[in-house]
N, C-alpha and C positions, 0 to 999 in steps of 0.2 A: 550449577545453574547456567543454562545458555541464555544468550540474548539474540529475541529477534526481532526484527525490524520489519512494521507491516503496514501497507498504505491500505487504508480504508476508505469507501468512494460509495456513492450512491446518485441516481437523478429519477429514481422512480420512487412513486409513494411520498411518503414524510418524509424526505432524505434525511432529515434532524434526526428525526426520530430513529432512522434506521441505524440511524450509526451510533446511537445509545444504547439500542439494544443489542448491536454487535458485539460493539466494548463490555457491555455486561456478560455476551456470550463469550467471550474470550478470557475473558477474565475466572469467570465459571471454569470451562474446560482447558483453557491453555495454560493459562500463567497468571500472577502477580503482574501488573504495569507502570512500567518502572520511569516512564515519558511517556506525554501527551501532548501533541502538537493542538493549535490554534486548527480552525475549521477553516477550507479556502473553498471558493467557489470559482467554478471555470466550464468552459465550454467542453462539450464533450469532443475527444481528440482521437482521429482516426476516424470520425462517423458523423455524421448530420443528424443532431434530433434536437426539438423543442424545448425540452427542459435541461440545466445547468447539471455539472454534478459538484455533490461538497464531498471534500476529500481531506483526510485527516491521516495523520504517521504518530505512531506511537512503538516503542519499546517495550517488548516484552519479556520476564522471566521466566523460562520454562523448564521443563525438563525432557521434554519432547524434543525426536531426533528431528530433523529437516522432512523425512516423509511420514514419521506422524502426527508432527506439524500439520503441512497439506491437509494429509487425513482431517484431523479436526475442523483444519476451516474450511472444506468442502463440505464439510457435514453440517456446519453452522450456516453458509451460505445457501446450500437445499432447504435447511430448515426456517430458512427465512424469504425462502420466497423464489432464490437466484434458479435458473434455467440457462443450461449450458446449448449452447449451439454452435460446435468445434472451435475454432479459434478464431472466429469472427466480434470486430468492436461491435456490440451493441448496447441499448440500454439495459441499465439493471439494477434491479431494488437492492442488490450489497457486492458488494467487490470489494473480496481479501487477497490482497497480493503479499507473499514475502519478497521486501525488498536485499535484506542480507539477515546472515544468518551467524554471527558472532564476526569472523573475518575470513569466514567458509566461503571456497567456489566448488560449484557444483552442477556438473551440468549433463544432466538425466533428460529422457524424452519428454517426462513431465514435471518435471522440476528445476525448474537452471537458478541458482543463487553467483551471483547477486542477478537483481532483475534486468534481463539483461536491455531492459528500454528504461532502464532508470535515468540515464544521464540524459534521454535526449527530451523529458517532457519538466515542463518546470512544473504542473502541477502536484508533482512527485517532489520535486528538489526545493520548493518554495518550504514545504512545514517539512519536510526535512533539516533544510539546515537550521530551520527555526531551532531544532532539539540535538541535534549531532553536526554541527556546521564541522568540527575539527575531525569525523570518522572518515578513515580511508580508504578508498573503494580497495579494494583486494587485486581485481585485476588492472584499471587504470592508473594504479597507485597515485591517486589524488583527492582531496578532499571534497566532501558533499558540496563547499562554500564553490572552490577551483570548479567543479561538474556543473554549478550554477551560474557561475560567471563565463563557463568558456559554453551556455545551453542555448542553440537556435531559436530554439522555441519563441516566438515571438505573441504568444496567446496570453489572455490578460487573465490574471491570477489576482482573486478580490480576495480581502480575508471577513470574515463572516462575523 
């Protein structure tokens, strides 16, 4: 069994609600979940829009490699609503990132583990270390807690 690590986000629709039926899709097609982070709520980052996003990190058991991981949760994100428009921040009814991938680096044209903007947003690193404070990043060799203390980000991260 692999473990992977995935931040779940929404600021369109029922965000509650979208991130419940996520977790239930995930749960469905990917894995067992083995941690669940507390819900945070924050501005959207990188983009200006109206509504807040909640964003949640949980652990997952799989058996899925790294790209048919992907696979899945792109399949789960179309089916829920998500529209891709190239790699531009915008809003959107679900966002599945994998943040790392047991202690795998990987770095593909559509896949790079760990995430490689993980360190620099705290609303990634906030319900992260809530559940893996002691995991260590693979290529900064330092801990989610170290990534959180040493993060710029100066955006205010509410917990829900």
């Amino acid at each position: 069994m692999e473990k992977a690590v995935l931040l779940l986000g929404s600021n369109l629709g029922d965000s509650l609600e979208i991130l419940h039926k996520a977790l239930s899709l995930i749960v469905e097609r990917i894995g067992k979940v083995e941690k669940i982070s507390e819900i945070y709520q924050s501005k959207p980052w990188g983009f200006e829009h109206k509504n807040d996003f909640l964003n949640q990190v949980i652990v997952v058991n799989t058996t899925k490699s790294p790209a048919n991981l992907l696979s899945s949760i792109l399949e789960i994100e179309h089916e829920m609503g998500r529209i891709r428009i190239g790699h531009v921040y915008m809003a959107r009814i679900i966002d599945i990132d994998i943040l790392y991938y047991n202690e795998k680096v990987l770095n593909l044209e559509n896949l790079k583990i760990p995430h490689p903007l993980l360190h620099k947003r705290k609303f990634t690193l906030i319900p992260l270390v809530e559940i893996l404070p002691e995991f260590i990043h693979p290529i900064f060799q330092k801990t989610n807690l170290e990534l959180l203390e040493g993060c710029t980000d100066n955006s205010e991260i509410l917990k829900r």
